[in-house]
C-alpha positions in Angstrom: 27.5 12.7 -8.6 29.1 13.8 -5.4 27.0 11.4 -3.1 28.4 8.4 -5.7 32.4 10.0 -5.8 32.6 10.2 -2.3 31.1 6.0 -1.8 28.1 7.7 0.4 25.5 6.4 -2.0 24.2 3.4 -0.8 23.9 4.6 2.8 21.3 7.3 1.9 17.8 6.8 0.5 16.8 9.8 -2.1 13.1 11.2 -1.6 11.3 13.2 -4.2 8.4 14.6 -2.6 6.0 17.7 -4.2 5.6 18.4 -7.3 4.9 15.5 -9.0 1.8 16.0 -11.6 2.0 13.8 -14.2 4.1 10.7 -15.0 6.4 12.3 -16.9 7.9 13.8 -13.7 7.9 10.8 -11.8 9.9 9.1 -14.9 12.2 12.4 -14.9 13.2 11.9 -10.9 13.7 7.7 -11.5 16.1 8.9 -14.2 17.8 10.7 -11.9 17.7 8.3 -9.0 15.0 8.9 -6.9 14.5 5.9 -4.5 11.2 6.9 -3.0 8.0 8.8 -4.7 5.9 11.1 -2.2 2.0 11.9 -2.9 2.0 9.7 -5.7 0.4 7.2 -3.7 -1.7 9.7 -2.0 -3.0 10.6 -5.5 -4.0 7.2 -6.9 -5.9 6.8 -3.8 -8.1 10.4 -3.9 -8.6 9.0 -7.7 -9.7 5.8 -6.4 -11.9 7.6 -3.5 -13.6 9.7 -6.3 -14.5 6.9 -8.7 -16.3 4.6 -5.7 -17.9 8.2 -4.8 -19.4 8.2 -8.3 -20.3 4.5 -8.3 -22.2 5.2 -5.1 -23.8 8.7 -6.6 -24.5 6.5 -9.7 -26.4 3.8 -7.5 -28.6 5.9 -5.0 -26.5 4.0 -2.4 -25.6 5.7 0.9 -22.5 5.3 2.7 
């Protein structure tokens, strides 16, 4: 409220970054005008990385 009051809104970009687990949280900081999620990315991809690790386990393929 104080960022919008004083007009200093739109000149700053607000990060959430840490403790994001689930999407609940991630819906919770939106509501509250987050512009930009940290480690969500990061998580999608180490879900990703461990689902082609089990495709190759599942295979007998070898990296």
């Amino acid at each position: 409220m104080t960022l919008i009051e004083n007009g200093l809104r739109e000149r700053v970009i607000l990060r959430v970054d840490g403790g994001l687990k689930s999407g609940v949280d991630v819906l919770m900081a939106a509501a509250m005008g987050a512009d930009e999620y940290g480690c969500v990315l990061l998580l999608v991809l180490v879900a990703y990385w461990f689902v082609f690790l089990g495709f190759i386990v599942y295979f007998g393929l070898h990296l």
